[in-house]
Biopython code that builds the backbone (N, CA, C, O; Angstrom):
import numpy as np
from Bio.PDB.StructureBuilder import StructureBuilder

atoms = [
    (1, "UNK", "N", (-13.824, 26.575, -8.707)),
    (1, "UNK", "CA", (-13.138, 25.372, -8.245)),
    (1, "UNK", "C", (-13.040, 25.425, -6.724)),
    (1, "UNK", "O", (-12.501, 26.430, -6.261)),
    (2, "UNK", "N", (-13.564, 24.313, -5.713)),
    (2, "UNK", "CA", (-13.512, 24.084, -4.150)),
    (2, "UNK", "C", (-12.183, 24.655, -4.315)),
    (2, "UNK", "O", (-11.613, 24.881, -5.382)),
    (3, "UNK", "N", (-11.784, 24.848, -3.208)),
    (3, "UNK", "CA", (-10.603, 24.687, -2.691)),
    (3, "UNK", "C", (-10.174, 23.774, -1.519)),
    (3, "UNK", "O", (-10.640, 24.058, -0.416)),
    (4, "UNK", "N", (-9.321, 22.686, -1.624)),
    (4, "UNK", "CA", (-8.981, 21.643, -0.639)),
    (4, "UNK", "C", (-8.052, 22.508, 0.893)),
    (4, "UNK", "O", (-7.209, 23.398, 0.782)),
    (5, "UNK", "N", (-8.387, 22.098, 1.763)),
    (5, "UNK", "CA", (-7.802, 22.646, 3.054)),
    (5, "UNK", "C", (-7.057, 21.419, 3.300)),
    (5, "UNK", "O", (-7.234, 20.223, 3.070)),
    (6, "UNK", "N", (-5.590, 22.592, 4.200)),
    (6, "UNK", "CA", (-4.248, 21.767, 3.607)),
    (6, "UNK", "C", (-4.781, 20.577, 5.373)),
    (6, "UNK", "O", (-5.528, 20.719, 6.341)),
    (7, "UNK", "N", (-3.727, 19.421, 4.801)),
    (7, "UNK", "CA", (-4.077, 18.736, 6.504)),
    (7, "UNK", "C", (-3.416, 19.090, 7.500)),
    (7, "UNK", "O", (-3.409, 18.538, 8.600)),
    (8, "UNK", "N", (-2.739, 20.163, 7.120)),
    (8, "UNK", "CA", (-1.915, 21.061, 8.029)),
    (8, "UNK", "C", (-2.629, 22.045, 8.641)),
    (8, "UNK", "O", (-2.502, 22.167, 9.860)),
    (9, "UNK", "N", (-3.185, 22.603, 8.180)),
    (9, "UNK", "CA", (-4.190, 23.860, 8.430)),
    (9, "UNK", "C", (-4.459, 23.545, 10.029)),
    (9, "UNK", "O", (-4.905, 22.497, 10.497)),
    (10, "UNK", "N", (-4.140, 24.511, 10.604)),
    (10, "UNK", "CA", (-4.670, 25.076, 11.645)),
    (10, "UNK", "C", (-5.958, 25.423, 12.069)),
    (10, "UNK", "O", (-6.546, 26.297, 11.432)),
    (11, "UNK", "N", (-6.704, 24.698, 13.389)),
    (11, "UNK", "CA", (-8.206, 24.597, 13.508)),
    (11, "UNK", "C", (-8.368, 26.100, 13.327)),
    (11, "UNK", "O", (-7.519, 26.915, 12.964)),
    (12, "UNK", "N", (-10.008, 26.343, 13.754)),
    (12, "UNK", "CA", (-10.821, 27.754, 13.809)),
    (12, "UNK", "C", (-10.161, 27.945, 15.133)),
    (12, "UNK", "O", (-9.326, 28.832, 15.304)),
    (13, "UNK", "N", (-10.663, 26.821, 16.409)),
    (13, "UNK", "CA", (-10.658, 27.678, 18.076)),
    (13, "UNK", "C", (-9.173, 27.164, 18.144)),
    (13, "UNK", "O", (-8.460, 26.518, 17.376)),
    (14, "UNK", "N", (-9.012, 27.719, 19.378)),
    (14, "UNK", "CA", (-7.250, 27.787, 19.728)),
    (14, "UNK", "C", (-7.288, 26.450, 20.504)),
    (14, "UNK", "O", (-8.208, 25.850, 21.060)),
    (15, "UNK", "N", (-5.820, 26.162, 20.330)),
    (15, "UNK", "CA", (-5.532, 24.897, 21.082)),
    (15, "UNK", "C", (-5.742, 25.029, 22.243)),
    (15, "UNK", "O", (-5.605, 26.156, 22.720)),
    (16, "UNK", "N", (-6.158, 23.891, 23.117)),
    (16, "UNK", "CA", (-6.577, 23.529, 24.628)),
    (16, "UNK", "C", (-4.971, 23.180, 24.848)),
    (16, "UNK", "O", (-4.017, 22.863, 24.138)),
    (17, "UNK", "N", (-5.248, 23.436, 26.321)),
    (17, "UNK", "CA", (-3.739, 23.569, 27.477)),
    (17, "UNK", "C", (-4.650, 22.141, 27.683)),
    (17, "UNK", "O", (-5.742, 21.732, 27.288)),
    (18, "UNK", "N", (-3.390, 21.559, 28.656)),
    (18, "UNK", "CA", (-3.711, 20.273, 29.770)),
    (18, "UNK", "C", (-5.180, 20.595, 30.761)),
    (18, "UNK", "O", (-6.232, 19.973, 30.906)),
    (19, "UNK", "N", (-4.760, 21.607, 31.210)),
    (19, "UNK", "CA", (-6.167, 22.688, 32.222)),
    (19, "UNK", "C", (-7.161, 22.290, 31.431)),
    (19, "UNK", "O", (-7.904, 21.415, 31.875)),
    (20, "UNK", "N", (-7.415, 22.849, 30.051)),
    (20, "UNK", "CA", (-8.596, 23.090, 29.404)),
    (20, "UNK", "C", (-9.122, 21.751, 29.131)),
    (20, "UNK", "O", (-10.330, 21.523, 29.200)),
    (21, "UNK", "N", (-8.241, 20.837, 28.818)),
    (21, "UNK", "CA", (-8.997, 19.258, 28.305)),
    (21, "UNK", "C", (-9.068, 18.393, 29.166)),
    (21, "UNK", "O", (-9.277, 17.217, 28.872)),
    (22, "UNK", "N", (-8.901, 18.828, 30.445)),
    (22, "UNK", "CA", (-8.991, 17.811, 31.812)),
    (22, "UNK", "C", (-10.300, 18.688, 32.303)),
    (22, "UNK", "O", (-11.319, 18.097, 32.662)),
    (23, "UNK", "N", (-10.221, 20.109, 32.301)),
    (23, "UNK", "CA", (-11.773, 20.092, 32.314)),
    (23, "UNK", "C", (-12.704, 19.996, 31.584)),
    (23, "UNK", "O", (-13.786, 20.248, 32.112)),
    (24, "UNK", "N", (-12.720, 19.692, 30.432)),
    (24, "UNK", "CA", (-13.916, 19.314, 29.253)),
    (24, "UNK", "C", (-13.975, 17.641, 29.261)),
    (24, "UNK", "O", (-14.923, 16.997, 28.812)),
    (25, "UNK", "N", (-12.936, 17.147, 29.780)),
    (25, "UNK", "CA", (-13.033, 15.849, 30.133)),
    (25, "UNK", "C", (-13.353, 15.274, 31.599)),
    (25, "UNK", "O", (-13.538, 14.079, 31.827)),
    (26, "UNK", "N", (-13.393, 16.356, 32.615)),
    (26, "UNK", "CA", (-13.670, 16.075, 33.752)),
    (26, "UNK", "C", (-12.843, 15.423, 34.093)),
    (26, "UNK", "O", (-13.454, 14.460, 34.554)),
    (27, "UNK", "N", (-12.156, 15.294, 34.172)),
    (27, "UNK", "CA", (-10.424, 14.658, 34.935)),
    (27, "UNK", "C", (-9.445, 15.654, 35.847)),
    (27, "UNK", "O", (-9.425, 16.885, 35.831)),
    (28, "UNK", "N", (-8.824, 14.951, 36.463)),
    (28, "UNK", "CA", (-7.719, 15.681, 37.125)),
    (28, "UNK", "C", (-6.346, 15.837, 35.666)),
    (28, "UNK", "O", (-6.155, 15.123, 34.682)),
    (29, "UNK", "N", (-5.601, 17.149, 36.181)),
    (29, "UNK", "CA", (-4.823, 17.308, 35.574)),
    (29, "UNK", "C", (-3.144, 15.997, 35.331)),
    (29, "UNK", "O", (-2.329, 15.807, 34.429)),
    (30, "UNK", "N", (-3.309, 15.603, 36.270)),
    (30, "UNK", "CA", (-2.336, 14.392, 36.145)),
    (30, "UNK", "C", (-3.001, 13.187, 35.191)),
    (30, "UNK", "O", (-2.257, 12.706, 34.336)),
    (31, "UNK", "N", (-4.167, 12.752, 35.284)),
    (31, "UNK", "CA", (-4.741, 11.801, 34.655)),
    (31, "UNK", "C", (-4.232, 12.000, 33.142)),
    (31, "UNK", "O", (-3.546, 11.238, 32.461)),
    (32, "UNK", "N", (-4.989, 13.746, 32.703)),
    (32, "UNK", "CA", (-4.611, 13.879, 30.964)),
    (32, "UNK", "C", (-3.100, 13.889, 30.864)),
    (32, "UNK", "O", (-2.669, 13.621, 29.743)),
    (33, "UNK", "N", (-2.084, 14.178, 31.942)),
    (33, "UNK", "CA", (-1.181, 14.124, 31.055)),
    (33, "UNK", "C", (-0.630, 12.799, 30.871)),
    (33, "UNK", "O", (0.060, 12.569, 29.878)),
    (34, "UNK", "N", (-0.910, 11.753, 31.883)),
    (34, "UNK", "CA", (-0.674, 10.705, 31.508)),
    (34, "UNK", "C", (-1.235, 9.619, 30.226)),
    (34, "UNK", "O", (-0.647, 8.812, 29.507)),
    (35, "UNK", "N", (-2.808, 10.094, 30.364)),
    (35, "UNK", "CA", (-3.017, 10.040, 29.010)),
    (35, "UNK", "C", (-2.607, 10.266, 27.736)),
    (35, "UNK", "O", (-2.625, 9.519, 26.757)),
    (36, "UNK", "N", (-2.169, 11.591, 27.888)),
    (36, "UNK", "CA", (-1.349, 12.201, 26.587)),
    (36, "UNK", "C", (0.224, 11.300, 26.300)),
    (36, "UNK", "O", (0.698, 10.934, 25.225)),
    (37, "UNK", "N", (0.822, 11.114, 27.840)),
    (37, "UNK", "CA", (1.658, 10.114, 27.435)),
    (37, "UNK", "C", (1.831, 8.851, 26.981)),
    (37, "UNK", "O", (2.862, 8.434, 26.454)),
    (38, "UNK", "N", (0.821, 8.225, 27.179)),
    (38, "UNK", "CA", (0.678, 7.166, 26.691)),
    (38, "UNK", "C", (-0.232, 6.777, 25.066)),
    (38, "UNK", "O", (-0.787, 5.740, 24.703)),
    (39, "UNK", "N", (-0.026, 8.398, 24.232)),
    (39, "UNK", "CA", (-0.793, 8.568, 23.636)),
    (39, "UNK", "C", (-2.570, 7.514, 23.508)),
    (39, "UNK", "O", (-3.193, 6.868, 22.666)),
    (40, "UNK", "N", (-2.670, 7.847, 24.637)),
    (40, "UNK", "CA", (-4.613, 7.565, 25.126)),
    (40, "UNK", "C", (-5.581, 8.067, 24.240)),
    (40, "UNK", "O", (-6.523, 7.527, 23.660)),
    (41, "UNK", "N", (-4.902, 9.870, 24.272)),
    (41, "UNK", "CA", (-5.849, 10.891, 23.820)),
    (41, "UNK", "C", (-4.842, 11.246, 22.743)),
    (41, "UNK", "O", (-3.637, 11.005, 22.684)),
    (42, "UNK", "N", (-5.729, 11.941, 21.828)),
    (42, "UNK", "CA", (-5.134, 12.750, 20.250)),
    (42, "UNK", "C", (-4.354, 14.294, 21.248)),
    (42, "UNK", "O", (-4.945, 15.137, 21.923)),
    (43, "UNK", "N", (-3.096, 14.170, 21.000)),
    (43, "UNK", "CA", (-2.871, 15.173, 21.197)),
    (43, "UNK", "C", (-1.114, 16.287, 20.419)),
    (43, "UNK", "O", (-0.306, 15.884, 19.582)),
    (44, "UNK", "N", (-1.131, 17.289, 20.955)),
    (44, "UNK", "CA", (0.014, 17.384, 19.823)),
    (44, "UNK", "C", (1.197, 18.341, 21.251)),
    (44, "UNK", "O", (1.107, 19.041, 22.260)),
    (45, "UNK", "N", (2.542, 17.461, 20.027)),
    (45, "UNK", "CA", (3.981, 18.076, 21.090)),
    (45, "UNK", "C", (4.610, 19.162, 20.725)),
    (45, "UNK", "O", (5.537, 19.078, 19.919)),
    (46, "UNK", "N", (4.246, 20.280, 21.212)),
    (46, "UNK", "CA", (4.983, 21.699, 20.745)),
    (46, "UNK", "C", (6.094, 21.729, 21.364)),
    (46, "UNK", "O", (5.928, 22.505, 22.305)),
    (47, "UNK", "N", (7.478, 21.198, 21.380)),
    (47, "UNK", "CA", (8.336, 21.506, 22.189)),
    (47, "UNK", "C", (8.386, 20.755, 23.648)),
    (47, "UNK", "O", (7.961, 19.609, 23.498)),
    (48, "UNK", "N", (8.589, 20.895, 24.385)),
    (48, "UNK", "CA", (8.088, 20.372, 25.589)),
    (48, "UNK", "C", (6.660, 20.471, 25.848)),
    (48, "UNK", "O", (6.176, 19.380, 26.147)),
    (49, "UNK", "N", (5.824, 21.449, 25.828)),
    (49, "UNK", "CA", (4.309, 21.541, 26.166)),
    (49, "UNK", "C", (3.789, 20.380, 25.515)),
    (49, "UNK", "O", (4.403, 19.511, 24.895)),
    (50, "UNK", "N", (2.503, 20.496, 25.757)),
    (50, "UNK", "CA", (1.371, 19.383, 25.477)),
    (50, "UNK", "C", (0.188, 20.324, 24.968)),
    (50, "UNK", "O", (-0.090, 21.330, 25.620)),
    (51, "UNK", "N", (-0.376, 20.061, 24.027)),
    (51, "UNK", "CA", (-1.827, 20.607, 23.459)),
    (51, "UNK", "C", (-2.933, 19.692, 22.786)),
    (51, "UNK", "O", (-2.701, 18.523, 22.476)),
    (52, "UNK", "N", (-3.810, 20.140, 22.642)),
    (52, "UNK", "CA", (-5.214, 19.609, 22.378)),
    (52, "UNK", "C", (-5.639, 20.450, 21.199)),
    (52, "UNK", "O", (-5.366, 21.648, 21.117)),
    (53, "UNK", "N", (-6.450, 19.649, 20.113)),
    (53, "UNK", "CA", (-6.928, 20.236, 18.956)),
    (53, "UNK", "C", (-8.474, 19.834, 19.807)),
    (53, "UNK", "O", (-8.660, 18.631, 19.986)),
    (54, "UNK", "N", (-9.455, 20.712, 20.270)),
    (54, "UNK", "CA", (-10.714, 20.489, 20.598)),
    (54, "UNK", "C", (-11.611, 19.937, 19.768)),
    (54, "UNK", "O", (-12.616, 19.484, 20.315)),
    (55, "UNK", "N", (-11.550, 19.866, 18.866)),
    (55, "UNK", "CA", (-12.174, 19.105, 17.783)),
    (55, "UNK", "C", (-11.858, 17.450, 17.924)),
    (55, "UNK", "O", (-12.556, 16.493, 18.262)),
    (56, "UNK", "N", (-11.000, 17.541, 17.661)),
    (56, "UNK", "CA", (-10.355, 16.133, 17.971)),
    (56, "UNK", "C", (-10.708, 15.384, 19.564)),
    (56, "UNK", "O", (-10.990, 14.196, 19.720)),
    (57, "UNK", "N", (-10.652, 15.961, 20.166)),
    (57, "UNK", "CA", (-10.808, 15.603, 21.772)),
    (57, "UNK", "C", (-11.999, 15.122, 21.725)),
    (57, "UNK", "O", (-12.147, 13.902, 21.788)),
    (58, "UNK", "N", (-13.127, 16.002, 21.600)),
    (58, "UNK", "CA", (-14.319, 15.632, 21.398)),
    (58, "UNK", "C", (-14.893, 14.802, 20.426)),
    (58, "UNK", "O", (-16.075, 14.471, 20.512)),
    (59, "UNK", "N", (-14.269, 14.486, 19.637)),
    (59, "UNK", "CA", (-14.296, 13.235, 18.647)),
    (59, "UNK", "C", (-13.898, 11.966, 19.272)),
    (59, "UNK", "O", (-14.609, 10.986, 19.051)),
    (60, "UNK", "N", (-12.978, 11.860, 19.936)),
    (60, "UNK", "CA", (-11.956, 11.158, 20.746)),
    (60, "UNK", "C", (-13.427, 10.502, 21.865)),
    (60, "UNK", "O", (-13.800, 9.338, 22.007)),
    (61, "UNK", "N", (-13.992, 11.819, 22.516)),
    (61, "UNK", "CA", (-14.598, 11.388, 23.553)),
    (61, "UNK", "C", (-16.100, 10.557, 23.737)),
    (61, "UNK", "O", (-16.568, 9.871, 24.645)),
    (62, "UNK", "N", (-16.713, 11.091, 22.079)),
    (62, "UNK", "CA", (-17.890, 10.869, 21.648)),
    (62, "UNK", "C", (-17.604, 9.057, 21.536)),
    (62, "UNK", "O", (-18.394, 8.155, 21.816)),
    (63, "UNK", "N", (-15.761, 8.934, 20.872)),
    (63, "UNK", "CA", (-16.041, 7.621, 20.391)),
    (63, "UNK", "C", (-16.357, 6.865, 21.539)),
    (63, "UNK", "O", (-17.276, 6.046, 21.559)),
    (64, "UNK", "N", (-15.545, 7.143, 22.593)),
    (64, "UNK", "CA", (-15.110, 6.593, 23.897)),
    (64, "UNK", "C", (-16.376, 6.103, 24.897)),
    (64, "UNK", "O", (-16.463, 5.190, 25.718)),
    (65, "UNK", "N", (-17.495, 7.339, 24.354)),
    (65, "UNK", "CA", (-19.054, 7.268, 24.826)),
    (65, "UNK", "C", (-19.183, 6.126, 23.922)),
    (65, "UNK", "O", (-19.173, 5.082, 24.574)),
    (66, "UNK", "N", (-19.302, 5.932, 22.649)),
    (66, "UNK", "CA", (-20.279, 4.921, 21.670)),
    (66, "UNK", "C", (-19.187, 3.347, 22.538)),
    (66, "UNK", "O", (-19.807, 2.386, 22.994)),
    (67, "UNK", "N", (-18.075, 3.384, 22.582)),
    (67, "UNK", "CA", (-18.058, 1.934, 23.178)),
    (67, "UNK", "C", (-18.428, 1.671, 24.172)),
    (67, "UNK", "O", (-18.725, 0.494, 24.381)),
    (68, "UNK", "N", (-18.556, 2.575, 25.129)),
    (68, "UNK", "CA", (-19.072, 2.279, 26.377)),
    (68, "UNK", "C", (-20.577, 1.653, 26.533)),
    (68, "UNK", "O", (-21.087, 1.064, 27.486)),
    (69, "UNK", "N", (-21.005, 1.934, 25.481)),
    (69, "UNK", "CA", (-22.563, 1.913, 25.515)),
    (69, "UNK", "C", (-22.725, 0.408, 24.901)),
    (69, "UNK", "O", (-23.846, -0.074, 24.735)),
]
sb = StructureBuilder()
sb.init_structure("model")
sb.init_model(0)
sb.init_chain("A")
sb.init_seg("    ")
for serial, (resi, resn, name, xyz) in enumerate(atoms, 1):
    if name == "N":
        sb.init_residue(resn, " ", resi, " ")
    sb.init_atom(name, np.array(xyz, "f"), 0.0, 1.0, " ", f" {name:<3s}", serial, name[0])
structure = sb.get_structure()
């Protein structure tokens, strides 16, 4: 029998900081967090911090490419 993975489950790679997804996005660090505030970008609230599921980002960004085009 598969086994279903919970939608909780925790990715494979580790969550991206603000740093890490402003540079995979090529942005300044003020840009993503304003993004993140205005939920722009998929992102998640640990407490005060801000994080990135990289999976998601890049899903996020691919779409962001297909409208542009």
């Amino acid at each position: 029998m598969p086994s279903k993975s919970s939608p909780l489950a925790m990715p494979a790679e580790h969550l991206w900081t603000v740093k890490d997804a402003a540079a995979f996005l090529r942005l300044g660090r003020n840009a993503v967090y304003e993004m993140a505030k205005r939920d722009e970008i998929p992102n998640l609230r640990i407490g005060s911090r801000i994080r990135f599921i990289p999976g998601e980002v890049r899903a996020w960004a691919e779409k962001q490419r297909a409208v542009a085009v």
